[in-house]
KOLDO-580503 format. One record per residue (C-alpha): x, y, z. Coordinates in steps of 0.2 Angstrom, whole numbers, padded with zeros to 4 digits, always signed. Each point is the difference from the previous one (the first is absolute). Layout:
// KOLDO-580503
XYZ/...
This chain:
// KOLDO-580503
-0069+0260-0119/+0004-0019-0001/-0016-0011+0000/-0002-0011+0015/+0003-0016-0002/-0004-0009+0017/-0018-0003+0009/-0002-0005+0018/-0010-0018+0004/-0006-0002+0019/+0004-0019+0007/-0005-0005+0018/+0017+0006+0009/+0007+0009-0015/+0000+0008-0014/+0006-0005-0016/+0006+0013-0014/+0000-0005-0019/+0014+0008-0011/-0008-0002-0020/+0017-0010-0006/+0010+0002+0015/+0000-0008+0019/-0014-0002+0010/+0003+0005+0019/-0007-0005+0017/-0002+0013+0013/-0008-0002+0018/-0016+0007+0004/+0002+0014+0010/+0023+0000-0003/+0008+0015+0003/+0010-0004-0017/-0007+0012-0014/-0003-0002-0019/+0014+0009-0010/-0007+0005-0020/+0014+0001-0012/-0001-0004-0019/-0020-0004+0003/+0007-0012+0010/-0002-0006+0018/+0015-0002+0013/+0000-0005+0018/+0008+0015+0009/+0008-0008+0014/+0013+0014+0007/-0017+0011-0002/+0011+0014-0008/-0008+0004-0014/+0011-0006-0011/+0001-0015-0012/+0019-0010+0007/+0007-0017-0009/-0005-0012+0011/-0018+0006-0001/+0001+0003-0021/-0006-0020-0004/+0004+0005-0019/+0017-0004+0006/+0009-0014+0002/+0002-0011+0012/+0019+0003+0004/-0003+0019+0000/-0013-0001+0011/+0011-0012+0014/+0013+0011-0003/-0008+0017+0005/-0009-0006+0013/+0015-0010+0007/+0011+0018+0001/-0017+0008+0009/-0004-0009+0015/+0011-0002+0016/+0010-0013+0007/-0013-0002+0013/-0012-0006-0017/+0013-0011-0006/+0002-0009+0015/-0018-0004+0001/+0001-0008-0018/+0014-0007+0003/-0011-0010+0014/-0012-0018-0005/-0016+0000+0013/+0000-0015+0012/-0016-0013-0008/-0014+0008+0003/-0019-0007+0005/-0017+0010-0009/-0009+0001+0013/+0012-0004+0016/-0009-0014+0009/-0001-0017+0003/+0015-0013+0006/+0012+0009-0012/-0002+0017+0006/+0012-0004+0015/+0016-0001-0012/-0006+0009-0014/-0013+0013+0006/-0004+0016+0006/-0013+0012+0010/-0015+0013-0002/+0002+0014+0009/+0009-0011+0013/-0011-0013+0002/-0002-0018-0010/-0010-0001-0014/-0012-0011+0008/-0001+0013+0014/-0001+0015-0012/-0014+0008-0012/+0011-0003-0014/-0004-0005-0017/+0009-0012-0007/+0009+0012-0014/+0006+0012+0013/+0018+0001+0002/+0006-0004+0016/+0011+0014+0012/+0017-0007-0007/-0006+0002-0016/-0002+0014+0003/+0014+0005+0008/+0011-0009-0013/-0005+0009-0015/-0002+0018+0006/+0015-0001+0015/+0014-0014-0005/-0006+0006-0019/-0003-0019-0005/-0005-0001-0017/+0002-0021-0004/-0014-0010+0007/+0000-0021+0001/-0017-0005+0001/-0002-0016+0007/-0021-0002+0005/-0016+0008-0008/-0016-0004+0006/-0007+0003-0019/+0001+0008-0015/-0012+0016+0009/+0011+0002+0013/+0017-0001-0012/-0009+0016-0010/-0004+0010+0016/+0016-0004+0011/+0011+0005-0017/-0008+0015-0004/-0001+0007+0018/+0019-0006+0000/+0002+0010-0016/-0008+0016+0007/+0011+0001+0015/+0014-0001-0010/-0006+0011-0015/-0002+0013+0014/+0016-0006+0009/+0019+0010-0006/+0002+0000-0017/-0016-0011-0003/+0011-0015-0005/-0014-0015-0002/+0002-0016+0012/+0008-0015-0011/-0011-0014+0005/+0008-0019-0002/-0006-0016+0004/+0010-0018+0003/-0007-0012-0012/-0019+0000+0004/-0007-0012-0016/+0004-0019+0008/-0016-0010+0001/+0009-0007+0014/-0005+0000+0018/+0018-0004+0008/+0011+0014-0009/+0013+0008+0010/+0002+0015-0009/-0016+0002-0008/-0009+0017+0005/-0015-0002+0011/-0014+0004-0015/-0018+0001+0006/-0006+0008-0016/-0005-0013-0013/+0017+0001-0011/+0000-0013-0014/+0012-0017+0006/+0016-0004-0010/+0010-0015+0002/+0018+0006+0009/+0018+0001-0007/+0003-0016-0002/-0018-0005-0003/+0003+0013-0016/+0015-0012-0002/-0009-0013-0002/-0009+0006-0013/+0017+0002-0011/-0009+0016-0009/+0006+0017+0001/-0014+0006-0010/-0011-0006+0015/+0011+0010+0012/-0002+0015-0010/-0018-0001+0000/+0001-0001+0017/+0010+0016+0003/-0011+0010-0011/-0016-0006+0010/+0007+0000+0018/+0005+0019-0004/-0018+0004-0006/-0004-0006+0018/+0015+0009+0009/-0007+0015-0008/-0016-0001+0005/+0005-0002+0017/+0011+0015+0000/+0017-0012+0000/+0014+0005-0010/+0015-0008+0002/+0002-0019+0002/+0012-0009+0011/+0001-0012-0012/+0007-0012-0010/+0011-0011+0009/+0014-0004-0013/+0012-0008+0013/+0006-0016-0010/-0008-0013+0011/+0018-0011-0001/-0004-0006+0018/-0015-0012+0003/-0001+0002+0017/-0002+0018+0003/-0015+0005+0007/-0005+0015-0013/+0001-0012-0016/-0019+0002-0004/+0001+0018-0003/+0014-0004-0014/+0001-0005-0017/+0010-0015+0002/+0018-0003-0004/-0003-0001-0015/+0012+0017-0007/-0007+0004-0017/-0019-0003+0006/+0002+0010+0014/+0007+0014-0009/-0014-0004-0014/-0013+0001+0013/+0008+0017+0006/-0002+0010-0013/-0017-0006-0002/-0004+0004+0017/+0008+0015+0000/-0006+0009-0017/-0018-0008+0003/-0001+0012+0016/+0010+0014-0003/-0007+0005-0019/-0014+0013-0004/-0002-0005-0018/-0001+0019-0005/+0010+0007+0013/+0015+0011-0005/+0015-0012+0001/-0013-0015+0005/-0004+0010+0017/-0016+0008+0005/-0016-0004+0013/+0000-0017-0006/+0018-0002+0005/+0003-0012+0017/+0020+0002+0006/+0007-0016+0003/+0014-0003+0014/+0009-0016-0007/+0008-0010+0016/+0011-0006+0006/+0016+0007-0006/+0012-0008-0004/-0009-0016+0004/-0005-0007+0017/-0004-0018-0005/+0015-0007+0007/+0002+0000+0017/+0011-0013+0009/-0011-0015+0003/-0015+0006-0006/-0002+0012+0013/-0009+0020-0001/+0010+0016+0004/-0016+0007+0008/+0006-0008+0017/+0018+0001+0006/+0002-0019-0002/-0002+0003-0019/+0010+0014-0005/+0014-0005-0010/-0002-0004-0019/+0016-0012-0008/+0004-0003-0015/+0008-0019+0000/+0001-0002-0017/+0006+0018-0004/-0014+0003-0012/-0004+0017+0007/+0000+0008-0017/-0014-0010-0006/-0011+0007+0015/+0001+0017-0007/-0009-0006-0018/-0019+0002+0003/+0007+0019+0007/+0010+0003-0015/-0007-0007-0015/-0020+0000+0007/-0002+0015+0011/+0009+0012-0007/-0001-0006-0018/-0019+0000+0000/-0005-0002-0017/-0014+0015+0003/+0004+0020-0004/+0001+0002+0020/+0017-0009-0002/+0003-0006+0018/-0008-0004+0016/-0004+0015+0010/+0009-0007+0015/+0011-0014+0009/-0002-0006+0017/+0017-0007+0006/-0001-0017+0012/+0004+0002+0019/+0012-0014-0004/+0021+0001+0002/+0005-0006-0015/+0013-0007+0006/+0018+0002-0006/-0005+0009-0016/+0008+0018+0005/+0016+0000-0006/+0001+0017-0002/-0001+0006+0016/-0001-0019+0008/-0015+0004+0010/-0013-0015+0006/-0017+0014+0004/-0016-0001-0005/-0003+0003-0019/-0007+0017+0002/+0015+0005+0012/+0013-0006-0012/+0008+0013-0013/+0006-0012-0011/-0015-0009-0005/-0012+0016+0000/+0010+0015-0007/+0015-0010-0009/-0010-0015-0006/-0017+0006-0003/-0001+0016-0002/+0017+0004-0011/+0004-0018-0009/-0019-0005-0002/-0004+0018-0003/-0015+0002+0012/-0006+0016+0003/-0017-0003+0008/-0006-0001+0017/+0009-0012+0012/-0010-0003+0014/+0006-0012+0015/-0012-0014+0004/-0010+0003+0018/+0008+0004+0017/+0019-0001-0005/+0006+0016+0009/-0011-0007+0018/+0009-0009+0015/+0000-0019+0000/-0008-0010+0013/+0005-0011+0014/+0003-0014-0009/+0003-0007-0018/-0015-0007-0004/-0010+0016+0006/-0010+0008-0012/+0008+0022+0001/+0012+0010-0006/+0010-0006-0013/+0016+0007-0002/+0012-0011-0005/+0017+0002+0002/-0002+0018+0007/-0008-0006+0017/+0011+0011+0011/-0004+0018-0011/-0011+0012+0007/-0018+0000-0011/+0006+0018-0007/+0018-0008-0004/-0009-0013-0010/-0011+0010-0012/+0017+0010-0001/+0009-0015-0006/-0015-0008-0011/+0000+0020-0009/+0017+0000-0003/+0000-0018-0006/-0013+0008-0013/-0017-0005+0007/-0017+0012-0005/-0011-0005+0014/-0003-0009+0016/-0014-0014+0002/-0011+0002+0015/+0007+0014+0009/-0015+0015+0003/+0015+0011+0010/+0008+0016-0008/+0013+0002+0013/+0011-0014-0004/+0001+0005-0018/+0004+0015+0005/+0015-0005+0013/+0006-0008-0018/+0001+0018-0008/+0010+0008+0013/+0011-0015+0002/+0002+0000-0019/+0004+0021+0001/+0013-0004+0014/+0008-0012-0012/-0001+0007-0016/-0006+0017-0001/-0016+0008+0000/-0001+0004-0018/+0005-0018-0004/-0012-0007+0013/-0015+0011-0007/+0003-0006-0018/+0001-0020+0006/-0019+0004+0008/-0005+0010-0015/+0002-0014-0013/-0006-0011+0011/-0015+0010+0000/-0003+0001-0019/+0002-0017-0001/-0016-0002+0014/-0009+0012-0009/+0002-0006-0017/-0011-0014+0003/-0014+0011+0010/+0000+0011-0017/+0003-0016-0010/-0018-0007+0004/-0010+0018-0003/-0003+0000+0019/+0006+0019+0001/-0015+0002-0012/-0014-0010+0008/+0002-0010+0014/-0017-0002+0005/-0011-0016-0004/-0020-0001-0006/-0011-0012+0009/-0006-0005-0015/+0013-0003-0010/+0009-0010+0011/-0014-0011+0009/-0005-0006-0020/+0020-0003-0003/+0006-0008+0014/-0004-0017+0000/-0011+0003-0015/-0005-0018-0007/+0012-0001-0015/+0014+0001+0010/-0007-0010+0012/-0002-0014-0014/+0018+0003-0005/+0007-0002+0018/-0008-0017+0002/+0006-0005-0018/+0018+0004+0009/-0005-0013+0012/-0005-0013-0011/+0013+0002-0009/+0014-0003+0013/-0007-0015+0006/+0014-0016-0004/-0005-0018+0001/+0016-0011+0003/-0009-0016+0001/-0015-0009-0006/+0000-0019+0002/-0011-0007-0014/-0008+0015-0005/-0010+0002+0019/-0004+0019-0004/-0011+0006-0003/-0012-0005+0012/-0019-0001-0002/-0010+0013+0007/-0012-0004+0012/+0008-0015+0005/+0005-0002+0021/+0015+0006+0005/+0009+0000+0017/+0012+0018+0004/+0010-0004+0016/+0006+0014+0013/+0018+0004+0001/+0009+0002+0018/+0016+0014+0002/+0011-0001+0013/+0004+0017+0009/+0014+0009-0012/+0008+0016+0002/-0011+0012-0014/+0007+0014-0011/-0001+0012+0016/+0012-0014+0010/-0017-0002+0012/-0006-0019+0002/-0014-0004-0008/-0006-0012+0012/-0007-0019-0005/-0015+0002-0014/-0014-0011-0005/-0002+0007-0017/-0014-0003-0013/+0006+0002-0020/-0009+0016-0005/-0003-0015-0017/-0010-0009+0014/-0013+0012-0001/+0002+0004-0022/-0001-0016-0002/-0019-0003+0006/-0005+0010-0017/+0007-0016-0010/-0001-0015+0010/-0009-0009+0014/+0011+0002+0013/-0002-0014+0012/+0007-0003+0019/+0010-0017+0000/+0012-0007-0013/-0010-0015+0000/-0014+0010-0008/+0010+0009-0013/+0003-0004-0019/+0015+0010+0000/+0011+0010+0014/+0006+0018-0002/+0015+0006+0010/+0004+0014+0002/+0018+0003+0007/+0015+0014+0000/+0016-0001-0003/+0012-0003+0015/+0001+0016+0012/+0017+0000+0010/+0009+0014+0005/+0021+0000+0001/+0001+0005+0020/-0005-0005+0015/-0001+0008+0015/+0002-0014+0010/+0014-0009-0007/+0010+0018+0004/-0008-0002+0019/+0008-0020-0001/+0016+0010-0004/+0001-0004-0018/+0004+0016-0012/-0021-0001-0004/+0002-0004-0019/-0011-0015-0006/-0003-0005-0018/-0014+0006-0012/-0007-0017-0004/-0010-0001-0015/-0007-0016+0005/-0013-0008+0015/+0009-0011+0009/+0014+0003+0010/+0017+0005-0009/+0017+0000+0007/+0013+0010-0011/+0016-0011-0001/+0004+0007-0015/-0001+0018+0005/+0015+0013-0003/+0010+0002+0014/+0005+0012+0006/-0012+0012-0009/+0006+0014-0013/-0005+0015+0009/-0003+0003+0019/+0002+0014+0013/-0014+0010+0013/+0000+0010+0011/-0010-0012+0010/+0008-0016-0004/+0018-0004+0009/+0005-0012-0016/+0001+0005-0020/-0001-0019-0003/-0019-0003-0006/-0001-0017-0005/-0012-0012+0003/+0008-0015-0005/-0008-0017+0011/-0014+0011+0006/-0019-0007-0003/-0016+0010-0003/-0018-0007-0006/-0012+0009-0012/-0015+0008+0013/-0012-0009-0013/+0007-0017+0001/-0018-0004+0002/-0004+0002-0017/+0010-0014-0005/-0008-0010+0013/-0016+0005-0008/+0005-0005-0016/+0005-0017+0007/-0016-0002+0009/-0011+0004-0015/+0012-0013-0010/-0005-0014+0014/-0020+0005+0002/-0005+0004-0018/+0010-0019-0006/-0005+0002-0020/-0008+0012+0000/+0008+0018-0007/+0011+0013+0013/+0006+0014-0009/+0009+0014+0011/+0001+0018-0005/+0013+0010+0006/+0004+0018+0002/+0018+0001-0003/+0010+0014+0011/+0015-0008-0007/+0008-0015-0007/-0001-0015+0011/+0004-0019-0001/-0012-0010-0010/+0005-0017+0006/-0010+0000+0015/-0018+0002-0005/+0001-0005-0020/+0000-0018+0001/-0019+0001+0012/-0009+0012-0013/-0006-0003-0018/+0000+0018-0003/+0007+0014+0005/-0002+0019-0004/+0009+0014+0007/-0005+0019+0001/+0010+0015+0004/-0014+0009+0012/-0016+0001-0011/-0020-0004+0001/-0004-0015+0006/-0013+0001-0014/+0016+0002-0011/+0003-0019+0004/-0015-0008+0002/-0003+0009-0018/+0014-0012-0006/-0003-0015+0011/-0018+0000-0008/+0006+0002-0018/-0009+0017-0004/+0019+0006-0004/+0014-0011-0005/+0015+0005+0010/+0014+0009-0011/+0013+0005+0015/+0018-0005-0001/+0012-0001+0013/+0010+0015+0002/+0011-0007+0013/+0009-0018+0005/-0006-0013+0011/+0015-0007+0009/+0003-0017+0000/+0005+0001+0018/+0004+0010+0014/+0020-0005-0005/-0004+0008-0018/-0006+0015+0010/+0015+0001+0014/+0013-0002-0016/-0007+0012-0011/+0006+0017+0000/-0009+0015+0006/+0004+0011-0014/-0001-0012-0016/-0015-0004-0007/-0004-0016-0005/+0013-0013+0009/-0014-0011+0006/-0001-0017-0001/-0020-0001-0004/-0012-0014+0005/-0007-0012-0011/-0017-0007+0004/-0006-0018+0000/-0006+0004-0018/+0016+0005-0005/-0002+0018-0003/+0012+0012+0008/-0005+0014+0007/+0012+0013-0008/-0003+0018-0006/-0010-0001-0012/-0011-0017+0002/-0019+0002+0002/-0013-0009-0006/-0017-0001-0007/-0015-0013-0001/+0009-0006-0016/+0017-0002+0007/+0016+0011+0001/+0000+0015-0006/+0012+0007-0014/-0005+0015-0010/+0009+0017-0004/+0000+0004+0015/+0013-0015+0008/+0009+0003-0016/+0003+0019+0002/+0005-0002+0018/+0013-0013+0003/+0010-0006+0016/+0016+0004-0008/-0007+0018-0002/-0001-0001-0020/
């Protein structure tokens, strides 16, 4: 008789079993799922036949697992993986709940006697009717309830079909930020990273890789798998709205940074083939580069669909996929997945000439990616691609570009034949299913059911990837001591520090002295449209450093009684529509200006490179002769102001850059000026203090002008004219400066302009 080689541990909601030299396993308390004893060893018995199958043998590889299991389940099951979950709230309440919510037992969760880790009726319904298995995670109340929710999660599923485990995936939740667009909601006290291109700034893989391997500790201990992250799109267009989330346009940097990102989430260090519990999928986006849309405009609203390629340098685009994500220096060899932009990217099917949305089109996924790129992981399309658009371009809905006048079924039909995985945001079966039984119509049944089965072993993979069919569940314990534990706290704040840049610094003003008085004026916005196309409404606002700075300075209530002003600004917010310049009768476009005052575009293309909506009578986009004004102007004024009150006395403006914007507007009324990419305020009042000399360098261009930013092309990186200051420096990639002077170390020699 084979000795037993297994014992049983009881946790709070499960039970975890210890194989001597083998996998451990995480079974619900009280799951109908069985212990299986072959070898010594103990297997989860999920058909609950008896009988040891592939997909349950984890001495197996991975492959053979994913492929057993892939041949098993029904189409019904492959359609549900085949499905992304809609962003979802733990628990369901407060102002968000509206858009992202759900209900207990019908009823609110304010209304209800829910606990904040119960799942909510269409969780429910999701996993166990539409078969959902791939959960986006946007809000956790804390680290407790991202334990409880995920393992009650974990036992429905467990105890759901085959017992396939839920995929859990969050946007990026680490930015120290307040303002970040994309950032998951995150209640529990996750350690705070500088963003992409505050990790830019830094011009240090090695810190990026750090980064990885941290942020994944913290996934795991909050039950996420798979990142939606990094954002590799080549940041070749200054104005476009997403450009914090990149690395810059800077192509070997950005594929540097890549493969750091990439191998620093997804490798166990002694997982078979770098896999294993510690593994984190990551979901590299956006494919095949979203950072040039015309004008500067964002293909998450009709206005900003169309991506174009001015200076036919499309090629260069596909780099950070090519030679970063799936050339990852680490033994897992490749991201484990690709999010394709919602983006037309215009003109660039010339196989089968089509202008449709990059998950719709044939060419770029199954011609380009998959066979001369050689991809063979997940493709998954970005959120809300296959729902129907709204009533005008600059509402915020369905975004099917190009295929507007398709049926939702006839949409995933074409995205699946053009080679897509999986659908972002949709929690219905049925559509999916349409898809299959327009796909037998078309080509056969035999041929439709081998297109769903790959795609299901592709999907699966990456659940049996990251040892979830083993253990799935999460110990209170071990997760409350990781997440957020206070090393990786003090390495996330070091991220911060570090991607600080000074550009100026007129006769050595910083540092300041501690305790000395200091005057921090408000900031006024103008009403804007937001990232959800609703206005914002005029806003009063006081810098979050306002409040910071009180632990450094005196902080005083006139300029008249300062030593110093602080100001604290943002770069300028305008949007490229306008609603009411369509109701005046105009076509609606309006530049993106990246400066305060008011810019009119006489030197703007006319007419446009791409064009055509369904809602629009012309294809003529232009915007040439049109005006627009940043919704901050008031920060400059402020600056202005300070100038004029303070007289001698020291103003120096801090600015958390979105983007890149025109210098020559506000440089000549500071002495010094720093700019942040959505960190701690303490993270700059550290450096305006002198407890940390600044070492960020500029992982961008500063335009000489908004004519330097009209001219240059949308998909060239660096064609800027760049400013220089009053103190003759010019703010290029690369410049940044200390308390010493300019900065040049190993760093601005590795990474050149020029791309050497």
């Amino acid at each position: 008789m084979t000795e037993k080689k297994w014992e049983k541990w009881e946790r709070n909601d499960y039970d975890l079993i210890v194989n001597a030299g083998g996998k451990n396993l995480g079974i619900a308390t009280g799951s109908k799922i069985n212990i299986l004893t072959v070898d010594g060893y103990a297997f989860k018995d999920f058909l609950g036949n008896g009988k040891l199958v592939p997909y349950e043998d984890w001495r197996l590889s991975y492959e053979e697992r994913a492929a057993d299991l892939a041949e098993r389940i029904s189409i019904e099951d492959i359609a549900g993986l085949m499905l992304y979950s809609a962003h979802q709230i733990i628990p369901a309440k407060g102002p968000m709940a509206a858009a992202f919510g759900g209900s207990y037992d019908g009823k609110p969760f304010e209304e209800s006697d829910a606990a904040p880790w119960d799942l909510t009726d269409q969780q429910k319904e999701f996993i166990v009717k539409d078969k959902v298995r791939h959960v986006l995670i946007m809000g956790l109340e804390s680290t407790e309830t991202a334990v409880r929710w995920n393992n009650k999660m974990q036992a429905l599923a467990e105890n759901s079909g085959f017992g396939i485990p839920a995929n859990n995936s969050s946007d990026p939740r680490h930015g120290a930020g307040s303002s970040a667009e994309y950032m998951g909601v995150t209640g529990e006290p996750i350690s705070k990273w500088a963003n992409g291109i505050g990790l830019s700034a830094s011009f240090d893989p090695s810190l990026v890789k750090e980064f990885g391997e941290i942020a994944s500790a913290e996934y795991r201990a909050l039950g996420i798998t798979t990142a939606l992250s990094p954002q590799i799109d080549l940041a070749t267009e200054p104005r476009w709205m997403r450009f914090a989330d990149t690395f810059g346009e800077h192509t070997q940097m950005t594929i540097d940074m890549t493969k750091a990102y990439c191998d620093g989430f997804q490798t166990t260090k002694d997982g078979r083939d770098g896999w294993g519990e510690e593994s984190v999928n990551t979901m590299v986006k956006h494919f095949p580069g979203g950072g040039m849309g015309e004008g500067g405009r964002d293909a998450h609203y009709a206005y900003g669909k169309y991506a174009v390629y001015p200076g036919d340098n499309f090629k260069e685009h596909l780099k950070p996929f090519r030679e970063g994500a799936f050339s990852l220096d680490g033994k897992t060899k490749k991201a484990s997945a690709v999010m394709p932009y919602y983006t037309i990217s215009y003109g660039i099917d010339s196989k089968y000439g089509e202008n449709v949305g990059n998950s719709f089109n044939k060419y770029l996924i199954q011609d380009l990616l998959r066979e001369e790129l050689g991809y063979d992981g997940v493709v998954c399309t970005d959120w809300g691609i296959t729902h129907d658009i709204g009533e005008a371009e600059e509402t915020f809905a369905g975004k099917c570009w190009g295929v507007e006048k398709m049926t939702e079924a006839e949409r995933h039909f074409k995205a699946i034949e053009a080679g897509v995985d999986q659908f972002g945001g949709n929690n219905n079966v049925e559509p999916v299913m349409e898809a299959y039984r327009m796909c037998c119509d078309k080509y056969g049944e035999e041929i439709a059911d081998a297109r769903f089965r790959r795609s299901a072993y592709r999907l699966l993979l990456n659940i049996f990837r990251t040892g979830l069919f083993e253990n799935p569940y999460l110990d209170m314990e071990e997760s409350t001591e990781t997440v957020g534990c206070p090393r990786f706290r003090e390495k996330g704040y070091e991220s911060q520090l570090r991607s600080v840049t000074m550009l100026k610094n007129k006769e050595h003003v910083l540092p300041l002295k501690e305790g000395m008085k200091v005057y921090i004026p408000d900031r006024f916005i103008k009403s804007y449209l937001n990232f959800m196309s609703m206005p914002t409404g005029d806003q009063t606002v006081v810098p979050p450093g306002k409040k910071a700075a009180s632990e450094y300075f005196e902080i005083v209530h006139a300029p008249e009684e300062a030593d110093a002003a602080i100001c604290f600004i943002e770069s300028p917010i305008s949007i490229g529509y306008d609603p009411e310049d369509r109701k005046a009768g105009g076509n609606g476009y309006v530049p993106i200006t990246l400066q305060y005052r008011p810019y009119q575009a006489d030197l703007a293309r006319t007419p446009s490179l791409a064009g055509g909506d369904p809602l629009e009578d012309s294809a003529d986009r232009s915007y040439q002769g049109k005006c627009n004004t940043a919704a901050n102007e008031a920060d400059l004024d402020l600056i202005v102001r300070m100038r004029e009150e303070m007289g001698e006395k020291p103003v120096i403006t801090v600015i958390t850059l979105k983007n890149p914007m025109v210098m020559a507007e506000l440089e000549p009324y500071t002495d010094a000026i720093l700019v942040e990419y959505g960190v701690s305020p303490q993270a700059v009042l550290d450096v305006i203090t002198g407890r940390f000399n600044p070492k960020g360098l500029l992982p961008i261009q500063m335009p000489a002008d908004m004519n330097a930013v009209e001219t240059q092309k949308e998909d060239m990186a660096f064609d800027m004219e760049c400013y220089v200051d009053s103190e003759g420096h010019c703010y290029d990639f690369g410049f940044g400066m200390n308390f010493e002077g300019i900065i040049v170390d190993e760093r601005t020699r590795r990474y050149q302009k020029n791309g050497e």
